[in-house]
C-alpha positions, 0 to 999 in steps of 0.5 A: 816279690822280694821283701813282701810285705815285712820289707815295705813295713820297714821301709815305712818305718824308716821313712817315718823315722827320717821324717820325724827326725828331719822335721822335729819341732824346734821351741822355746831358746832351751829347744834351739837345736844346732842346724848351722854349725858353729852358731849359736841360735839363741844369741842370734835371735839376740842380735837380729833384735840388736841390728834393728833386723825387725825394723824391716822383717817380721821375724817370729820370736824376736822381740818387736821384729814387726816390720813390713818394709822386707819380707817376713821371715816366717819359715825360714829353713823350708825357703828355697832361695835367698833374695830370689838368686842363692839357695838357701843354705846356711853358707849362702845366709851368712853370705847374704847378711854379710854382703847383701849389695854384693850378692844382690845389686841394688838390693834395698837390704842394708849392709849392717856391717856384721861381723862373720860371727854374728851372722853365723848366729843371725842365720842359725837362728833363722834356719830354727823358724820352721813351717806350721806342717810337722813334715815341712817342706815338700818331700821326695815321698809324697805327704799323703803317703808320710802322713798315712804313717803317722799315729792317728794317720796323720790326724791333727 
């Protein structure tokens, strides 16, 4: 068997290494870590709160971002499609928050007239809010096998 188990070590190792890397916790505003390029997630956790984004959304860590009219926006980067029809990237959000009507017809969001700029760092703040599970969404390695490789074995 080629490699033996020396390879399947460092195999592991660099599985565990792109998941801790991919999934790395994201806190506090001097933790923002860019994952929309050229948005500025701090300042977009700002405007969500000054488009009156919560009236609608809950949105975790932003400030009275309570609503129940749409739906909460807890986990955002491990959502796979954007109002049922786009996948969910960065380009497809800004898309979204600039033009909800013309992306989805009828759509009960509201077109808030933002600009390009603030949508870009409407969605690099959204694209932070990550799921409780330190490996996030479902991964082409099985979960067991990830968290088998984590010290403890992945114990919490």
């Amino acid at each position: 068997m080629r490699g033996g188990r020396g390879g399947r070590r460092a195999w592991s190792a660099a599985a565990l290494a792109w998941a801790v890397v991919t999934t790395a916790c994201i806190e506090g505003e001097a933790g923002l870590v860019e994952l929309v390029p050229g948005g500025d997630a701090a300042r977009g956790r700002r405007l969500l709160w000054s488009y009156g984004c919560g009236e609608c959304h809950v949105i975790p860590g932003a400030p009275e971002a309570d609503g129940t009219v749409g739906p909460p926006l807890e986990a955002w980067a491990a959502r796979r499609y954007i109002a049922g029809t786009l996948w969910n990237t960065p380009e497809n959000l800004i898309r979204w928050i600039l033009d909800p009507e013309g992306v989805e017809p009828g759509t009960a969001m509201p077109d808030l007239d933002v600009d390009t700029a603030d949508a870009r760092d409407m969605a690099a703040y959204l694209f932070t809010l990550r799921p409780d599970d330190p490996l996030g969404p479902p991964h082409i390695i099985p979960v067991g096998f990830l968290k088998s490789l984590m010290p403890g074995g992945g114990a919490r």
